[in-house]
C-alpha positions as CSV (number, residue, x, y, z in Angstrom):
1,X,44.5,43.1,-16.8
2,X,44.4,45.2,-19.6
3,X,44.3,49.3,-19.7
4,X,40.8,50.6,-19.9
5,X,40.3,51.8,-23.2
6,X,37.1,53.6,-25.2
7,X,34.2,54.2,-23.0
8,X,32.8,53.0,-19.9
9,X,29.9,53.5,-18.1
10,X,29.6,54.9,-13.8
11,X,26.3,54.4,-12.3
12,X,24.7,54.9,-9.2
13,X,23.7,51.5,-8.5
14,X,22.4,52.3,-4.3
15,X,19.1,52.7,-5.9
16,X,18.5,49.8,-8.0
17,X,17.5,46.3,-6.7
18,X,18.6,43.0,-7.7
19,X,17.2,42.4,-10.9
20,X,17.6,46.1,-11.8
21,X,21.5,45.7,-11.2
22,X,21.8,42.2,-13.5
23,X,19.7,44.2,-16.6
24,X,22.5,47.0,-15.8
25,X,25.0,44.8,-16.2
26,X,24.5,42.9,-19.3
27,X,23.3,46.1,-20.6
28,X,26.1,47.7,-20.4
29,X,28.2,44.6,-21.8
30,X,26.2,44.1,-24.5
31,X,26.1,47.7,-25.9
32,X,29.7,47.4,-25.7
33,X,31.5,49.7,-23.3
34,X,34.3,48.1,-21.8
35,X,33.8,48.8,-18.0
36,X,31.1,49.4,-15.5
37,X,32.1,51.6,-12.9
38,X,30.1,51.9,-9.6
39,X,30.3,54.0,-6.1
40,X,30.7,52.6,-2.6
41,X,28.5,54.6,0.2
42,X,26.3,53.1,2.7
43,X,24.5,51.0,0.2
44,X,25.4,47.8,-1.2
45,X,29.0,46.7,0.0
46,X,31.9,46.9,-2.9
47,X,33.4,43.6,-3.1
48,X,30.0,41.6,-2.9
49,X,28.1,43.9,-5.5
50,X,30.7,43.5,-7.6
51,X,30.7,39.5,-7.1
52,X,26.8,39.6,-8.2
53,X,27.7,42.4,-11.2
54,X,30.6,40.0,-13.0
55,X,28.3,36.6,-12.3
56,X,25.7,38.5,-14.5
57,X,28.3,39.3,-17.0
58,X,30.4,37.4,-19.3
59,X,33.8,39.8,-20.5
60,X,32.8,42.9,-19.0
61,X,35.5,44.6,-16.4
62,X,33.7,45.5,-12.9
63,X,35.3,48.6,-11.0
64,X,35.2,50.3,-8.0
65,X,34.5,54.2,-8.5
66,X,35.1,54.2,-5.7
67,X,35.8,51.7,-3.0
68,X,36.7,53.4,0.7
69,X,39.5,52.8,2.0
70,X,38.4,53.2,5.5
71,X,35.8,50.6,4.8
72,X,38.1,47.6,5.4
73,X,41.8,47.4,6.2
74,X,44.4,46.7,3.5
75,X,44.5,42.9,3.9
76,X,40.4,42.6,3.6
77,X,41.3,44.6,0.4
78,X,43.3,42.7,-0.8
79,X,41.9,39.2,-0.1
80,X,38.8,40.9,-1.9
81,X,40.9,41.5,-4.9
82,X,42.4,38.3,-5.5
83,X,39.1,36.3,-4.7
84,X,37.2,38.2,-7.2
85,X,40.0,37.6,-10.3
86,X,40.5,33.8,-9.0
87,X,36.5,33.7,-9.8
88,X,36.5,35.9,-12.6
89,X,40.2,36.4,-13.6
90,X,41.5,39.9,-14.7
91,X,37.8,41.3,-14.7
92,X,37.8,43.3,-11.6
93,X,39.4,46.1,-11.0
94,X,39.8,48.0,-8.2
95,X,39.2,51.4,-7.5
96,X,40.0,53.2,-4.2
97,X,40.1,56.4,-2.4
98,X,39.7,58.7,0.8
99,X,36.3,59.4,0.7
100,X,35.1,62.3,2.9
101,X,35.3,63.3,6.3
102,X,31.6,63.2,6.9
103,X,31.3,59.6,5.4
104,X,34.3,58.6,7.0
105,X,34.4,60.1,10.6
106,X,30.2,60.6,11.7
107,X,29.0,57.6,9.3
108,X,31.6,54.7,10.2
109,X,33.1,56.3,13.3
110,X,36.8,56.8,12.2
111,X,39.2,59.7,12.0
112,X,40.0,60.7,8.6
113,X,43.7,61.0,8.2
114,X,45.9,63.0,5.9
115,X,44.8,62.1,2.3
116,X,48.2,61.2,0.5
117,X,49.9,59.7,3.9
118,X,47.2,57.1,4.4
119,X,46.8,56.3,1.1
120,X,50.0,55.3,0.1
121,X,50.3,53.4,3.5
122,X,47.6,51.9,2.7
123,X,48.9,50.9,-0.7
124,X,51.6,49.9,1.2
125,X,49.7,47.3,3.2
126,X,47.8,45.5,0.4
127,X,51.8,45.2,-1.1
128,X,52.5,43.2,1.7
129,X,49.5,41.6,3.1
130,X,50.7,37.5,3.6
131,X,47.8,36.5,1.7
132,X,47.3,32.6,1.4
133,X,49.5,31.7,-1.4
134,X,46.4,29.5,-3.1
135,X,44.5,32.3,-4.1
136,X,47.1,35.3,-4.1
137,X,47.1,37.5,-7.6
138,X,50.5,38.1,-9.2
139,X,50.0,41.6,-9.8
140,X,46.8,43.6,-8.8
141,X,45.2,46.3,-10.8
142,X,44.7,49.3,-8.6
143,X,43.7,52.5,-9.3
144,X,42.9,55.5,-7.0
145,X,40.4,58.1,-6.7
146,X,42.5,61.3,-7.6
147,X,42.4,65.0,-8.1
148,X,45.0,67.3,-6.6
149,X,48.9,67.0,-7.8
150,X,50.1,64.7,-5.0
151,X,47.4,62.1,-5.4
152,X,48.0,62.0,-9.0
153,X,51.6,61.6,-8.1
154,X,50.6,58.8,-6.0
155,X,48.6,57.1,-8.6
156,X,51.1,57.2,-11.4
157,X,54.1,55.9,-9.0
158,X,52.7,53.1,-6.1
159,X,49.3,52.2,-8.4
160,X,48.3,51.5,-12.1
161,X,46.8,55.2,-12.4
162,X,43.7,57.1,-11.2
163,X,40.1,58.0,-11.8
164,X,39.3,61.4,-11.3
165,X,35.7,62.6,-11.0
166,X,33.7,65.9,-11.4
167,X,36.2,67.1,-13.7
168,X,36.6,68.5,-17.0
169,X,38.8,67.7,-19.8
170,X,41.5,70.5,-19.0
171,X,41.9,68.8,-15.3
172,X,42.6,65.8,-17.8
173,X,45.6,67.5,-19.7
174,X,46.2,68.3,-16.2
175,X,46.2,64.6,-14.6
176,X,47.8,63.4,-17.9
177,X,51.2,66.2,-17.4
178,X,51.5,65.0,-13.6
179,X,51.4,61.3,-14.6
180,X,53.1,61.0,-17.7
181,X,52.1,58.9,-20.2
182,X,51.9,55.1,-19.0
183,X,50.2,55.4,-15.9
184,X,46.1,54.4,-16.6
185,X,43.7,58.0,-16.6
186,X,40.2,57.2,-16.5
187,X,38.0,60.0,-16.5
188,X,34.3,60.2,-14.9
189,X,32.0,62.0,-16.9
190,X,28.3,63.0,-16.4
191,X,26.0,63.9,-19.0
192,X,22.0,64.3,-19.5
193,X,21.5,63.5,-23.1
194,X,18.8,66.4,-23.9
195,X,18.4,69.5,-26.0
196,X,16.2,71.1,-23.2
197,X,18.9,73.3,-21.5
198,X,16.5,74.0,-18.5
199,X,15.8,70.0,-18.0
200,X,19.8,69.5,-18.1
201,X,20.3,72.2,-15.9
202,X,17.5,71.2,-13.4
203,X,19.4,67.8,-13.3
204,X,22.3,69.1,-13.1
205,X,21.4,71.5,-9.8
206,X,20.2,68.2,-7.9
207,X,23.1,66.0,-8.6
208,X,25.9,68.6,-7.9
209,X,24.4,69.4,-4.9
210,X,26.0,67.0,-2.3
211,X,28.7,67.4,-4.0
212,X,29.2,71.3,-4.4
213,X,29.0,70.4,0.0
214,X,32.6,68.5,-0.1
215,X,35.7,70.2,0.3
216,X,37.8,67.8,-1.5
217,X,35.8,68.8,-4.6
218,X,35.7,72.4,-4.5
219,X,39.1,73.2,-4.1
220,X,39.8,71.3,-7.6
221,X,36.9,73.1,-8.7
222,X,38.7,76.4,-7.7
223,X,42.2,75.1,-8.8
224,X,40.4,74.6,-12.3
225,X,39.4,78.6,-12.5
226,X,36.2,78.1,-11.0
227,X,34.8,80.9,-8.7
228,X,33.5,80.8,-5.4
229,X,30.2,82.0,-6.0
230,X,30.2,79.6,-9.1
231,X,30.4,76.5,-7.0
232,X,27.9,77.7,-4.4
233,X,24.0,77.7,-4.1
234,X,22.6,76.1,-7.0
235,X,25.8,76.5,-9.2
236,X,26.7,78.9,-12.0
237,X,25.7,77.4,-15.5
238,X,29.0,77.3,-16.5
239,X,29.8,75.0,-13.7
240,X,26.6,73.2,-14.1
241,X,27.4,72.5,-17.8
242,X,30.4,71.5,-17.3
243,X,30.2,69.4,-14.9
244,X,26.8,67.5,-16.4
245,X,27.1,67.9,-20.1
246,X,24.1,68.0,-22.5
247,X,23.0,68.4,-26.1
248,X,24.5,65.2,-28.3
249,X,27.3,67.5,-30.5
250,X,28.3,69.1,-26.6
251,X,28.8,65.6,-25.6
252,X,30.8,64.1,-28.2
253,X,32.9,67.0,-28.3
254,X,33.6,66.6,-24.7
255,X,34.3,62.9,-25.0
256,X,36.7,63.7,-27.9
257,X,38.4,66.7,-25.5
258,X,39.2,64.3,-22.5
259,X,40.7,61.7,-25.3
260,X,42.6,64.4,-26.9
261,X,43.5,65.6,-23.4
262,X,45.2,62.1,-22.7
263,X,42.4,60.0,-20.8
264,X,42.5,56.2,-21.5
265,X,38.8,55.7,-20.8
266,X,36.3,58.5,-20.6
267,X,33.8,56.5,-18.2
268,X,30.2,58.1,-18.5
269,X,27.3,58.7,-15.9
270,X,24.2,59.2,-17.9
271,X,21.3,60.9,-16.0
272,X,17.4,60.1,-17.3
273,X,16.3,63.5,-18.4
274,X,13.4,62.7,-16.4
275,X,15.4,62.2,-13.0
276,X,15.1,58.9,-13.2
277,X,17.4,55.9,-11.2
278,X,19.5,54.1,-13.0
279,X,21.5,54.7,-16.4
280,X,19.6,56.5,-19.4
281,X,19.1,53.7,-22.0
282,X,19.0,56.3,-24.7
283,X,22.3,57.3,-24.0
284,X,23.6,54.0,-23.9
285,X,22.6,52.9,-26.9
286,X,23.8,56.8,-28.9
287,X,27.4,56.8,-27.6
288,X,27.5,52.6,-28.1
289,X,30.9,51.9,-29.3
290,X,29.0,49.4,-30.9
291,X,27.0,51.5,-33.2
């Protein structure tokens, strides 16, 4: 598979149905973005939505952002992996990381371990998983879910690279320092494609909300110069617009800053201005590489 290049596109596809998630799909390969990105909760499971995603596709790459690793064990991973590029080779690749404690321990009943330890044993695992020989993938293109120095670490030296996300482009020249410059950095993104800075703002409160409530998250936030107070409550709007960007000359200046910064892809999550489900067609088409 080849590095993930330009822009692609993260959405939240828990919400959409069927049809909804084939329209997103050819969508998103038809505008021309190179990758669809999409999250693994409690809602559709990661290897079959991404099964439906690239049969509804025809070149576009599919991507965890990000499967769990608690989830399934390291062999189910891997068999998931090479199934999915024996049906659709080099189009799927796969994204994976710790999760959360709450996700992890209350919502699937198993102890969350030390972060870096039981990620690179689980790396580990899928290395050496005795998968049938028939379907088994010479090499497998893993990246991980990464935003502290040793997970970055981990990423550049046991996987292709990482995706960080809720981050800004100087976490990027960050990343890029502690991984050098082969391994893969693709970058998450969100932005509300609106001149109304109370609208962005107001979209901006509700979707950093569960996430200002994980710890993983705000101790980057703080290691990036945020304060406390910043990244509590609603949010500061400096946090808030960094984190979801608006206005289209504040976008494409922020695109250009994670590039410059040394991301591969800069992978975008679009809100509707409205607080709608799904991907905002208007920014699709704007920030098209097509166009």
């Amino acid at each position: 598979m080849q590095k993930p290049t330009n822009l692609g596109i993260w959405c939240s596809t828990n919400t959409l149905n069927k049809s909804q998630l084939a329209i997103l799909a050819q969508t998103v390969e038809d505008k021309g973005y190179q990758t669809l990105w999409f999250p693994e909760s409690l809602s559709y499971e990661c290897f079959a939505l991404a099964g439906f995603l690239l049969s509804q596709s025809n070149s576009l790459t599919v991507a965890s952002g990000i499967a769990n690793i608690y989830a399934r064990d390291a062999v189910t991973a891997s068999q998931g992996y090479d199934s999915l590029n024996q049906f659709y080779p080099s189009r799927f690749l796969l994204g994976l990381g710790v999760s959360h404690v709450p996700l992890v321990e209350k919502a699937r009943g198993h102890q969350y371990g030390k972060p870096v330890a039981t990620m690179q044993k689980y790396l580990e695992n899928m290395r050496t998983a005795n998968i049938d020989k028939s379907i088994e993938v010479e090499e497998r293109s893993v990246v991980l879910a990464a935003l502290g120095p040793r997970m970055l670490e981990l990423a550049a030296t046991s996987a292709k690279g990482a995706l960080p996300y809720c981050v800004t482009p100087e976490h990027t020249a960050k990343a890029r320092d502690i991984m050098g410059p082969d391994p893969w950095l693709c970058v998450e993104q969100k932005i509300c494609f609106t001149d109304n800075e109370t609208e962005a703002r107001n979209i901006a409160q509700f979707q950093m909300e569960r996430y200002m409530m994980l710890d993983n998250y705000r101790n980057n936030w703080l290691r990036l110069g945020f304060q406390e107070e910043e990244i509590t409550g609603k949010g500061s709007n400096r946090f808030l617009d960094a984190m979801v960007v608006w206005g289209k000359r504040n976008i494409r200046n922020c695109i250009e800053a994670h590039f410059r910064a040394g991301a591969d892809q800069v992978v975008l999550q679009a809100f509707k201005p409205n607080g709608g489900k799904g991907v905002d067609p208007v920014a699709l088409d704007e920030f098209s590489p097509k166009t």
